[in-house]
N, C-alpha and C positions, 0 to 999 in steps of 0.2 A: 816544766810547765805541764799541767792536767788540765785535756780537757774533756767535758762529760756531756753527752745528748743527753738531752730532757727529753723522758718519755714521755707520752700523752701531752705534748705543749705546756709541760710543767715545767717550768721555772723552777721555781721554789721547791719541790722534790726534790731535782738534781744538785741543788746544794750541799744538799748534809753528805751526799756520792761523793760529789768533788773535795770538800772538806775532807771527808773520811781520807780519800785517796793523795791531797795532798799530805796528811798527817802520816799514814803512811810512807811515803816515799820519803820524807823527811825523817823516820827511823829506820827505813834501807840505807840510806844516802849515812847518815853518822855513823852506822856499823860499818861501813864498807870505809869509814873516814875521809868522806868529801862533806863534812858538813856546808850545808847550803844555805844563805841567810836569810833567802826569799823564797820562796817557793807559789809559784803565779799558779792560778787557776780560772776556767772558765767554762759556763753554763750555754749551751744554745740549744734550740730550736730548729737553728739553719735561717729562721729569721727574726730571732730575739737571741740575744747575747748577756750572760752578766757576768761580772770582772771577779777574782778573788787576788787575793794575797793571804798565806802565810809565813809570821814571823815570828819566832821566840814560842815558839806553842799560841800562839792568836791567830784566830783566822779574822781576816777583815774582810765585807763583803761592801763592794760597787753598790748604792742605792740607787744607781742610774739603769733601766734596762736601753740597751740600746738597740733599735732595732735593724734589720739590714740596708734599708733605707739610707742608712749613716756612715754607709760600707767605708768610705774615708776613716772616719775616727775608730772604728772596730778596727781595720788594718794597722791602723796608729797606735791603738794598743797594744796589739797583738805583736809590733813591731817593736817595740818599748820592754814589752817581757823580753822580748830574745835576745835583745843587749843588754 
């Protein structure tokens, strides 16, 4: 799992970071021969949140921001990647 502060309350900046970094770890991780099938990622604020996944080389991004308000379902998340 990667997760990356958005500087300046950017959202959308810390994307292409978290991308980049799970793209990375994802060719640490096959060199070292633990290929991994998922690789989770995530964007915050501290009070805006957004989801990633990469798989197969695709990164897919959460169109949902969710904000800390919803601290349940971020935790639910956040809980879901780790299993």
């Amino acid at each position: 799992m990667v997760i990356v502060e958005a500087k300046n309350e950017n959202i959308t900046g810390g994307l292409g970071q978290c991308i980049a970094e799970m793209f990375a770890s994802s060719i640490f991780n096959d060199q070292e021969g633990e290929h991994l099938p998922k690789i989770y990622g995530a964007v915050t604020t501290g009070n805006t949140w957004r989801f990633l996944e990469y798989q197969d080389k695709t990164a897919f991004i959460d169109r949902v921001e969710y904000h800390i308000s919803n601290v349940n379902k971020i935790v639910g998340i956040l809980t879901e990647m780790a299993t």
